[in-house]
VMD Tcl script that builds the backbone (N, CA, C; Angstrom):
set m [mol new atoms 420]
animate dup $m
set s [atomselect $m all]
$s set {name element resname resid chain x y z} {
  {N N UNK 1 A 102.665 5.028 137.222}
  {CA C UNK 1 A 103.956 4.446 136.965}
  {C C UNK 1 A 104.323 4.711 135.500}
  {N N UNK 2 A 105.565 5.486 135.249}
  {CA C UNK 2 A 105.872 5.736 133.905}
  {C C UNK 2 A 106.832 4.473 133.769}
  {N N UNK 3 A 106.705 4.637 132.632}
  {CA C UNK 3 A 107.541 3.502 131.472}
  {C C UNK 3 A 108.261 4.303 130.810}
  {N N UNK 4 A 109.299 4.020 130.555}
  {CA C UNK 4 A 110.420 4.909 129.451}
  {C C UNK 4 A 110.232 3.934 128.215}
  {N N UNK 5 A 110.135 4.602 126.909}
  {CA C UNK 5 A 110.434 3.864 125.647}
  {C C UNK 5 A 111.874 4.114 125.361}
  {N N UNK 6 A 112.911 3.250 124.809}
  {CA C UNK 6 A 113.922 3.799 124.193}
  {C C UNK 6 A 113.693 3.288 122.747}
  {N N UNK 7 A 114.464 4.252 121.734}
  {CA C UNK 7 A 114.042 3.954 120.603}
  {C C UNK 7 A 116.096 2.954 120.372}
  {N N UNK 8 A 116.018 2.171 119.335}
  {CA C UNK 8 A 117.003 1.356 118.918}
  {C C UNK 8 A 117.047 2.245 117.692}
  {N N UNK 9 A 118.098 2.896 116.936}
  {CA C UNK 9 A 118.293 2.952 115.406}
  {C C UNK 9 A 119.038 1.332 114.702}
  {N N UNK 10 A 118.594 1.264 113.547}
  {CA C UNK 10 A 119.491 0.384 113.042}
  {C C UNK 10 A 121.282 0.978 112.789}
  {N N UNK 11 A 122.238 0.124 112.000}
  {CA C UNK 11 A 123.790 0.488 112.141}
  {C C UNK 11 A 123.130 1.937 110.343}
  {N N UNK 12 A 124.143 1.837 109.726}
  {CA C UNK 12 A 124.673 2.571 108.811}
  {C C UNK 12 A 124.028 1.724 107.558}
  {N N UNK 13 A 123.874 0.284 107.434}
  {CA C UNK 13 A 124.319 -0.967 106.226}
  {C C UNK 13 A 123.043 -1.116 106.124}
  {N N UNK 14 A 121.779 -0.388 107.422}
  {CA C UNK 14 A 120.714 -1.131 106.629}
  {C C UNK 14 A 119.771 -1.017 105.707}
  {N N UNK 15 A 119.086 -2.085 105.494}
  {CA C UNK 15 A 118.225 -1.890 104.315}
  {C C UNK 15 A 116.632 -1.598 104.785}
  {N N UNK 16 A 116.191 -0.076 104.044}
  {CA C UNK 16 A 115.040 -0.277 104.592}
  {C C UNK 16 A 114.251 1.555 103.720}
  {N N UNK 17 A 113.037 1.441 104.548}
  {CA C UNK 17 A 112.327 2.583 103.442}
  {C C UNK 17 A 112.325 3.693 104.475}
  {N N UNK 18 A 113.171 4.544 104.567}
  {CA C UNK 18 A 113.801 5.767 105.509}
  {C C UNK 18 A 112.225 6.497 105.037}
  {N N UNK 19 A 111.717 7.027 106.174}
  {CA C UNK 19 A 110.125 7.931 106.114}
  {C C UNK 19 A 110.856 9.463 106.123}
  {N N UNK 20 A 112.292 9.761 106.286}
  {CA C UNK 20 A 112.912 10.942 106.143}
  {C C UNK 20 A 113.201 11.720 104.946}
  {N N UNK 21 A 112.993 12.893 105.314}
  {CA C UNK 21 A 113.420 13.209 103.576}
  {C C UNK 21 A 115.012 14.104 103.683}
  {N N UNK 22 A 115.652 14.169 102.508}
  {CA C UNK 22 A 116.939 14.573 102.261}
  {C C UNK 22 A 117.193 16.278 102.793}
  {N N UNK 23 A 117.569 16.997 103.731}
  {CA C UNK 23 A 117.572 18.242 103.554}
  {C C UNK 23 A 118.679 18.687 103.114}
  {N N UNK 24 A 119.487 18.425 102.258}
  {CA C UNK 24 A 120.574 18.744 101.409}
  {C C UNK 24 A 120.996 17.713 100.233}
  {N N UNK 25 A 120.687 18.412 99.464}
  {CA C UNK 25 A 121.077 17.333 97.979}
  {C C UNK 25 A 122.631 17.293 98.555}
  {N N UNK 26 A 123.698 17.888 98.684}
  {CA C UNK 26 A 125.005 17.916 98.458}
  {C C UNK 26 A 125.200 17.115 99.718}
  {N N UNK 27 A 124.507 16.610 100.901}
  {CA C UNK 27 A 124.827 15.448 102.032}
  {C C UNK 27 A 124.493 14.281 101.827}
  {N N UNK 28 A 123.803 14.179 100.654}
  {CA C UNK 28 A 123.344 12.601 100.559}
  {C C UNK 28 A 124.527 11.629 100.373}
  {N N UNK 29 A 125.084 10.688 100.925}
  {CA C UNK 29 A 126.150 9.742 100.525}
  {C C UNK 29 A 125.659 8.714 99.548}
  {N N UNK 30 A 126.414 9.227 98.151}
  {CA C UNK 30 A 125.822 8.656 97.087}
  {C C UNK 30 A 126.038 7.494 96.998}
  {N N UNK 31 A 127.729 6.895 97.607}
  {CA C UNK 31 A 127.975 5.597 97.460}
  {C C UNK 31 A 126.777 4.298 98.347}
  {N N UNK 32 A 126.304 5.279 99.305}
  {CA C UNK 32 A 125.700 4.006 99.915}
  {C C UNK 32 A 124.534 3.918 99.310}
  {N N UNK 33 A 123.788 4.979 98.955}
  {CA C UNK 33 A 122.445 4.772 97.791}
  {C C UNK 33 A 122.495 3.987 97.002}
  {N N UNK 34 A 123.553 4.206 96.335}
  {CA C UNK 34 A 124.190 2.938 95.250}
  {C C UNK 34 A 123.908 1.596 96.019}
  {N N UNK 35 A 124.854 1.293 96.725}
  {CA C UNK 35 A 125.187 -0.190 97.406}
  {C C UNK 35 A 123.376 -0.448 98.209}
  {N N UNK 36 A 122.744 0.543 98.530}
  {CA C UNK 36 A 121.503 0.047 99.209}
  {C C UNK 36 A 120.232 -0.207 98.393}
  {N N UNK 37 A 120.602 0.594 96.802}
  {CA C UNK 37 A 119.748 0.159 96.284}
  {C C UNK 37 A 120.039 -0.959 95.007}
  {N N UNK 38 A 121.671 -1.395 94.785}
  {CA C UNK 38 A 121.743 -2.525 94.077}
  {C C UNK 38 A 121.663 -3.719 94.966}
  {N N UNK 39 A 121.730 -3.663 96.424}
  {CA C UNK 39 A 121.701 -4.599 97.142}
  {C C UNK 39 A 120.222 -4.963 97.141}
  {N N UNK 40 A 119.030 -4.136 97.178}
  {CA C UNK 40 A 117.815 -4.631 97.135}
  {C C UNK 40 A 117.289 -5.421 95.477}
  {N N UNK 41 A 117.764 -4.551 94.648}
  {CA C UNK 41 A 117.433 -5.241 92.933}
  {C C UNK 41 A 117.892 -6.294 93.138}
  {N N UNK 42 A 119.016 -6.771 93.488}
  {CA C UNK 42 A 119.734 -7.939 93.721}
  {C C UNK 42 A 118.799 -8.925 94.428}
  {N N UNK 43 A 118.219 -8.571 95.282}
  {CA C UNK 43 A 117.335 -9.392 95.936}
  {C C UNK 43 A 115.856 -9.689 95.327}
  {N N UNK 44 A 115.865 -8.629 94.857}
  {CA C UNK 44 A 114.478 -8.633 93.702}
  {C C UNK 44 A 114.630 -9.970 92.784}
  {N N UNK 45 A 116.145 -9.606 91.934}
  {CA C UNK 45 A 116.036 -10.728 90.940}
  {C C UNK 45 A 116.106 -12.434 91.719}
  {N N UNK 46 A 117.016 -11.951 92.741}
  {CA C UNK 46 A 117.048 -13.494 93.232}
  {C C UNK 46 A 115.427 -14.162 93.899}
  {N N UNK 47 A 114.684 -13.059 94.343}
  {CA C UNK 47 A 113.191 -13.468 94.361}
  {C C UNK 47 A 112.508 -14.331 93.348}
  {N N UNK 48 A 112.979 -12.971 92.295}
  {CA C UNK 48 A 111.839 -13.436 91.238}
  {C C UNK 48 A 112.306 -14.959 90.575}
  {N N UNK 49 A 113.354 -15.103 90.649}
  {CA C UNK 49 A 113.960 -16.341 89.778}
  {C C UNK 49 A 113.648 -17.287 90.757}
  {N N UNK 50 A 113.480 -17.253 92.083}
  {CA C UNK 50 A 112.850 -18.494 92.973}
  {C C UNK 50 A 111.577 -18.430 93.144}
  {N N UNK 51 A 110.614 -17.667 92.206}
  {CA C UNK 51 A 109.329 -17.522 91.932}
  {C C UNK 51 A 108.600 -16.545 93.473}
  {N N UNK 52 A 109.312 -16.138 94.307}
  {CA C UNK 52 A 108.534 -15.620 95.177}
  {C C UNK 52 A 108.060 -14.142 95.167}
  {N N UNK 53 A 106.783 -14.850 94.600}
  {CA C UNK 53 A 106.057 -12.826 93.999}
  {C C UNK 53 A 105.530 -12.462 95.521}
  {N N UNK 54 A 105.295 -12.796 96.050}
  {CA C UNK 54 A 105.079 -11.938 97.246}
  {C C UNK 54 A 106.257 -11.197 97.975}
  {N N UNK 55 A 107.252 -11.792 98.463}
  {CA C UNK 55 A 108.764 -11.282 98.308}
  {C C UNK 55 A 108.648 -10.163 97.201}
  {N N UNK 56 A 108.906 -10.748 96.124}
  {CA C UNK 56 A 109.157 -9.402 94.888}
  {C C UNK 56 A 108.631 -8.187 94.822}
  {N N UNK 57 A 107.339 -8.231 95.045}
  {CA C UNK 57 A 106.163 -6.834 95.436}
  {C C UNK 57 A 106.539 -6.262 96.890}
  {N N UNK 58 A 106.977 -7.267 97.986}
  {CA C UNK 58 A 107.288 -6.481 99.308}
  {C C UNK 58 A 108.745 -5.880 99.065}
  {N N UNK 59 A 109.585 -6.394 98.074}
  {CA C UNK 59 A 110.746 -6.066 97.744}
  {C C UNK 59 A 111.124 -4.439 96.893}
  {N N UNK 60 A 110.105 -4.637 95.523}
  {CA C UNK 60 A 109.750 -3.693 94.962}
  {C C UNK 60 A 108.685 -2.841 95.924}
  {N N UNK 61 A 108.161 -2.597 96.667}
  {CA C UNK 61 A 107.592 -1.754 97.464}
  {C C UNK 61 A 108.847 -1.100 98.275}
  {N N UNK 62 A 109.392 -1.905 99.091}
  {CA C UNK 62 A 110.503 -1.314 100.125}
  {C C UNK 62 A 111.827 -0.514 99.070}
  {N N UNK 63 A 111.528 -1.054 97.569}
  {CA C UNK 63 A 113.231 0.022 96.856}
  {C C UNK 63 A 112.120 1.152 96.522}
  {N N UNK 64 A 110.938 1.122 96.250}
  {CA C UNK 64 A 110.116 2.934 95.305}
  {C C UNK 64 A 109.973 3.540 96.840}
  {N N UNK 65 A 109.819 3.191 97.691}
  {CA C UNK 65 A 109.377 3.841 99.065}
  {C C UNK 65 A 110.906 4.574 99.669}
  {N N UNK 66 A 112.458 3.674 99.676}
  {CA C UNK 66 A 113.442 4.499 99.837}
  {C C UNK 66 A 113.782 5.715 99.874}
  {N N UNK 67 A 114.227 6.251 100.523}
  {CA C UNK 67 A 115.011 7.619 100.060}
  {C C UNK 67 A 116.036 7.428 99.686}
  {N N UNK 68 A 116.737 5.886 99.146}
  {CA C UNK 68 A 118.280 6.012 98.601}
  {C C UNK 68 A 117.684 5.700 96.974}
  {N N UNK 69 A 116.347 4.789 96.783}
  {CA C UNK 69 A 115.915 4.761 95.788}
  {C C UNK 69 A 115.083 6.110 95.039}
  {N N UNK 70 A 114.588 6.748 95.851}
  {CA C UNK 70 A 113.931 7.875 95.087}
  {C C UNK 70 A 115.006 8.788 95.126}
  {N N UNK 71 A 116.033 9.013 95.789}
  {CA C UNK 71 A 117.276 10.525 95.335}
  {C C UNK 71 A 118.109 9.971 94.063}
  {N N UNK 72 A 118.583 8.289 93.807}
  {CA C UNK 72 A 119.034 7.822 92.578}
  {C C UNK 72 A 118.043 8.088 91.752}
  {N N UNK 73 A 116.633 7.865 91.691}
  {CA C UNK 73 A 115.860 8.381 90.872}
  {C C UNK 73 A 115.889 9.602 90.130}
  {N N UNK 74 A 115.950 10.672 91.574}
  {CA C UNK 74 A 115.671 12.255 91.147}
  {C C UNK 74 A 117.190 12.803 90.408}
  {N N UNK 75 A 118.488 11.836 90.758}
  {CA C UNK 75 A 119.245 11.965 90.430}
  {C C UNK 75 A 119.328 11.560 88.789}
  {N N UNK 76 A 118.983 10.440 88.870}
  {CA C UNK 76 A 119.241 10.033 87.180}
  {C C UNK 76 A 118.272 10.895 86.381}
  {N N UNK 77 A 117.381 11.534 86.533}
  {CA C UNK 77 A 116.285 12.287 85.728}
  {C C UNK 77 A 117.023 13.358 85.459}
  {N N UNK 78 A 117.998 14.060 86.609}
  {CA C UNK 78 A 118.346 15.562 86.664}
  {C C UNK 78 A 119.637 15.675 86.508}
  {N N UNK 79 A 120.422 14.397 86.268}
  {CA C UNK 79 A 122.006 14.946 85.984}
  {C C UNK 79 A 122.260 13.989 84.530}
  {N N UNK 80 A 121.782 14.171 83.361}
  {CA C UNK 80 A 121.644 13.110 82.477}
  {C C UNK 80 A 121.968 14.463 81.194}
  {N N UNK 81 A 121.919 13.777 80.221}
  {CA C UNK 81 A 121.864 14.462 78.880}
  {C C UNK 81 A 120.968 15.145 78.792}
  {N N UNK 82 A 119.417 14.544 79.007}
  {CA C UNK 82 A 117.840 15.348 79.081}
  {C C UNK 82 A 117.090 16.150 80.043}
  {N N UNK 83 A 118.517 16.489 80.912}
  {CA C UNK 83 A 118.223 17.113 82.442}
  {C C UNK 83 A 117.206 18.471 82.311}
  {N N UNK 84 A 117.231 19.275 80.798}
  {CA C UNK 84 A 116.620 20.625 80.621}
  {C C UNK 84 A 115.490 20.199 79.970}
  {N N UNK 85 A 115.130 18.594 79.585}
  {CA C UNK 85 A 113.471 18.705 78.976}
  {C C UNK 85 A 112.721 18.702 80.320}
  {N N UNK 86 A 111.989 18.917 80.173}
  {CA C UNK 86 A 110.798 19.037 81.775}
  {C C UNK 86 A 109.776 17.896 80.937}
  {N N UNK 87 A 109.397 17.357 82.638}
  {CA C UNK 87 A 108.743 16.202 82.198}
  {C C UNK 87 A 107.276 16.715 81.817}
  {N N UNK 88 A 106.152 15.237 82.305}
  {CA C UNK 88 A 105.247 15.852 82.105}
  {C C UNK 88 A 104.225 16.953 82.752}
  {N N UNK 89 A 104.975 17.066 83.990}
  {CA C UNK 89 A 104.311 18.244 84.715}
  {C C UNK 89 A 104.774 19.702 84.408}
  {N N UNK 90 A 105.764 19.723 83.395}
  {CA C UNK 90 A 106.536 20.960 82.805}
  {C C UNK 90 A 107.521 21.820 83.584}
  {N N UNK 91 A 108.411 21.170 84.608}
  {CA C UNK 91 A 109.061 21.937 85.511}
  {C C UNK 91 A 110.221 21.063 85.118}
  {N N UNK 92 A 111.477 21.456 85.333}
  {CA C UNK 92 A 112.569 21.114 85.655}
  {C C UNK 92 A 113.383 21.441 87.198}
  {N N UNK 93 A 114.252 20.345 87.679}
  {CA C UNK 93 A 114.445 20.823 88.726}
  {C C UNK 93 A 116.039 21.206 88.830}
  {N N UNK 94 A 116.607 22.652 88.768}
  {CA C UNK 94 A 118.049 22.670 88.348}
  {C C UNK 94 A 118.792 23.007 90.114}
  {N N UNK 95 A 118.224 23.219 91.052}
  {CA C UNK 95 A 119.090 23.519 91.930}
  {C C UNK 95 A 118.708 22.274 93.209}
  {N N UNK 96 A 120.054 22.565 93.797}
  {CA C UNK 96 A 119.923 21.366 94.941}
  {C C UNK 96 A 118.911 21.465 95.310}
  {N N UNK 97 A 118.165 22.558 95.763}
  {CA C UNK 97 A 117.226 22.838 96.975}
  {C C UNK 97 A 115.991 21.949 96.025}
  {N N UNK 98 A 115.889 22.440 94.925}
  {CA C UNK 98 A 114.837 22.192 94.027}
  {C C UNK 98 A 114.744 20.174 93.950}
  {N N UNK 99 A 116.061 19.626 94.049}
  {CA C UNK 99 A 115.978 18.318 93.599}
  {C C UNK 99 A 115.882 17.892 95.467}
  {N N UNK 100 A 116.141 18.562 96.529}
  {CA C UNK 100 A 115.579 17.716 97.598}
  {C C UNK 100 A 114.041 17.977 97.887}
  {N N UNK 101 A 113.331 18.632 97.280}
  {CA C UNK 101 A 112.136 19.177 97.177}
  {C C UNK 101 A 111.527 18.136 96.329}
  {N N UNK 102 A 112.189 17.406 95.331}
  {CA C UNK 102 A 111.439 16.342 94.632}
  {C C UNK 102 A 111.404 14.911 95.243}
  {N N UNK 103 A 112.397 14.870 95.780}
  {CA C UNK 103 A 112.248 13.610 96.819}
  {C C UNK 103 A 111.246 13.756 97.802}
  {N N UNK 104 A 111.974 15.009 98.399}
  {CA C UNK 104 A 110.311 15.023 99.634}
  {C C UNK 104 A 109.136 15.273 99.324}
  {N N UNK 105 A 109.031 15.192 97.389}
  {CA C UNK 105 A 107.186 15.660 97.329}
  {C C UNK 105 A 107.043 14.272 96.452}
  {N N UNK 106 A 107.958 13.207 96.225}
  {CA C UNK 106 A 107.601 12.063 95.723}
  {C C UNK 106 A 107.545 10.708 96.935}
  {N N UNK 107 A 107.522 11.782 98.532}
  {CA C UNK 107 A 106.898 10.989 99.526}
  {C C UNK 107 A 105.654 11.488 99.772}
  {N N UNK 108 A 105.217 12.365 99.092}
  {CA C UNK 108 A 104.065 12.326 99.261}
  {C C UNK 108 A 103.220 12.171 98.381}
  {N N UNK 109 A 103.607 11.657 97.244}
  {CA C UNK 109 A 102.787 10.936 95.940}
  {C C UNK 109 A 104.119 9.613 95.919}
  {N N UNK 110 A 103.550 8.567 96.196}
  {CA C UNK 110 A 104.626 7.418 95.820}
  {C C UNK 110 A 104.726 7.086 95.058}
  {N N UNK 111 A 105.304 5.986 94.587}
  {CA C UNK 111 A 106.011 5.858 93.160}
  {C C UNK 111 A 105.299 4.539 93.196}
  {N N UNK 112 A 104.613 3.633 91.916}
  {CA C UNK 112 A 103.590 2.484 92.130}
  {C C UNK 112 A 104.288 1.258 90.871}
  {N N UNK 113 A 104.178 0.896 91.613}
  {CA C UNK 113 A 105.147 -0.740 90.661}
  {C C UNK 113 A 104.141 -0.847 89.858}
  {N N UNK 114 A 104.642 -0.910 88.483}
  {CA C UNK 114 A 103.958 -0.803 87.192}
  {C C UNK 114 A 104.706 -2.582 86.606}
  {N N UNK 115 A 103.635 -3.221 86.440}
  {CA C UNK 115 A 103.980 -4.624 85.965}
  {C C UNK 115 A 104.220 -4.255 84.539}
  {N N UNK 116 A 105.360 -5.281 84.060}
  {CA C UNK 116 A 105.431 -5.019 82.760}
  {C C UNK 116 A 104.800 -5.993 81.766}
  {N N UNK 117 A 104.531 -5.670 80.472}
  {CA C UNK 117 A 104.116 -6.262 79.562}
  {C C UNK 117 A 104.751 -7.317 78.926}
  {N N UNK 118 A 103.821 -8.681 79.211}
  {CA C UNK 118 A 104.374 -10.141 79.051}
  {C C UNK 118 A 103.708 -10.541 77.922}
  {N N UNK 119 A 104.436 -10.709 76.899}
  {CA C UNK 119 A 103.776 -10.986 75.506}
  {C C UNK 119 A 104.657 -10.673 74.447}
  {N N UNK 120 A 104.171 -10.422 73.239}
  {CA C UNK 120 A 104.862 -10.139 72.107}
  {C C UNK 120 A 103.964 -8.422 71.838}
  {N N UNK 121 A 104.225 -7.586 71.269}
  {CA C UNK 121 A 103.674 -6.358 70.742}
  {C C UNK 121 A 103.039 -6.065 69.826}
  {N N UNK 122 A 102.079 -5.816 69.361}
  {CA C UNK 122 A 101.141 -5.974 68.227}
  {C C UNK 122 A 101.946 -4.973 67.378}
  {N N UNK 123 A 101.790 -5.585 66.226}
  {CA C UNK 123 A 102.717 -4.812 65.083}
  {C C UNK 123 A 101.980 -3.680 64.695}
  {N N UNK 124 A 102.729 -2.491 64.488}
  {CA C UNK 124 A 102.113 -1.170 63.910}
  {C C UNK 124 A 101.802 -1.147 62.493}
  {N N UNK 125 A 101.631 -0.443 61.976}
  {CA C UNK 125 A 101.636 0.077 60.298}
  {C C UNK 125 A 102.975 0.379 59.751}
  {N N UNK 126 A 104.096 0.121 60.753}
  {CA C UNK 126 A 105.204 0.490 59.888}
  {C C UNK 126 A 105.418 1.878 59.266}
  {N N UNK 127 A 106.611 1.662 58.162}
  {CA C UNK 127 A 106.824 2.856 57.609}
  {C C UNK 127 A 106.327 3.137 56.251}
  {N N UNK 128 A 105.561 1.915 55.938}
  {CA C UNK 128 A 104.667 1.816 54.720}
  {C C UNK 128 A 103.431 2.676 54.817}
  {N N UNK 129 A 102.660 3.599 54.072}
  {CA C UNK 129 A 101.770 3.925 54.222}
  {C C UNK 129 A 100.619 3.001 52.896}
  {N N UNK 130 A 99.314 2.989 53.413}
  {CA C UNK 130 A 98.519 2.262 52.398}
  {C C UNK 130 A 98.728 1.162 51.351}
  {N N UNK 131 A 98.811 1.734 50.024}
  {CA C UNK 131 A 98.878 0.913 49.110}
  {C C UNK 131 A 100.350 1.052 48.465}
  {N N UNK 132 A 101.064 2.074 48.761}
  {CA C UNK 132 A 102.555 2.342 48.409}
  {C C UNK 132 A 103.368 1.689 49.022}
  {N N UNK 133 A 104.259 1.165 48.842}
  {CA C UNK 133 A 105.075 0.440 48.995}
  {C C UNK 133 A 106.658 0.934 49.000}
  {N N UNK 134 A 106.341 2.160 48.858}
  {CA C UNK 134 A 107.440 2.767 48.978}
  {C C UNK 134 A 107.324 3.740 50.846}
  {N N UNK 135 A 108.719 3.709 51.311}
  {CA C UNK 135 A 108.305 4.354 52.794}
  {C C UNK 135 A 107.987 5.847 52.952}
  {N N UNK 136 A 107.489 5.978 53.939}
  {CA C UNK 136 A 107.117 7.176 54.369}
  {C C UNK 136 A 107.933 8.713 53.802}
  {N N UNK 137 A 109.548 7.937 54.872}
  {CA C UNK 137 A 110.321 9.028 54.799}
  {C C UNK 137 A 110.944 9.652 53.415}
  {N N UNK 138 A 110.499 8.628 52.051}
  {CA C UNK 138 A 111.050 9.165 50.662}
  {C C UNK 138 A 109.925 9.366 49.967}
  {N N UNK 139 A 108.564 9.686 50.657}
  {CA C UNK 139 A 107.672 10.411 49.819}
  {C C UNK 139 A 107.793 11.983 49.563}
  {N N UNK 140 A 107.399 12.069 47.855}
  {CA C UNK 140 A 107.650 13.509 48.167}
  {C C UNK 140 A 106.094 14.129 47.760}
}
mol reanalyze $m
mol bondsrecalc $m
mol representation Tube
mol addrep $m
């Protein structure tokens, strides 16, 4: 006796971590990337301000896992003022093909919620060197 599965898609609005990757930079609909990924930060902050860190980490997991969050990503890196420094792997990515190629190879290295630093910053040495008292930049 067979069983049929049918699969359900969700509508257009929802929120969630698409396992698809982009095959055209120039089809991505940027406006809804936008709206799907300020709609999740939005939810982030309203987490975090009602203290629910478990929420916040399942929250921040479901926006780095996106494909509307990682193409705003690959987007803000590659259409910016610093679009021609190459990062630290030394590549730049200048053509469409090249920037849907970074989305689909940053599903396969994910992106890892990096907690930030809660404290004050230990002070450097400044622009004073040693026993001079005069700064760095007007030594001659």
């Amino acid at each position: 006796m067979a069983t049929e599965t049918t699969e359900t898609r969700r509508s257009d609005d929802s929120v969630g971590a698409a396992s698809h990757g982009a095959e055209n930079w120039h089809s991505i609909d940027w406006a809804k990337a936008h709206r799907i990924v300020r709609r999740l930060q939005a939810r982030i902050v309203k987490a975090t301000q009602e203290g629910k860190w478990g929420k916040v980490k399942a929250l921040q997991r479901l926006l780095t896992h996106s494909l509307s969050g990682k193409a705003l990503a690959v987007k803000r890196v590659t259409e910016n003022q610093g679009k021609r420094t190459p990062g630290v792997d030394g590549t730049t990515w200048n053509t469409p093909q090249e920037k849907a190629m970074a989305i689909q190879a940053s599903s396969e290295y994910p992106l890892h919620v990096v907690q930030g630093h809660a404290g004050p910053l230990p002070a450097g040495p400044g622009p004073y060197c040693g026993d001079d008292l005069r700064p760095q930049f007007l030594r001659v």
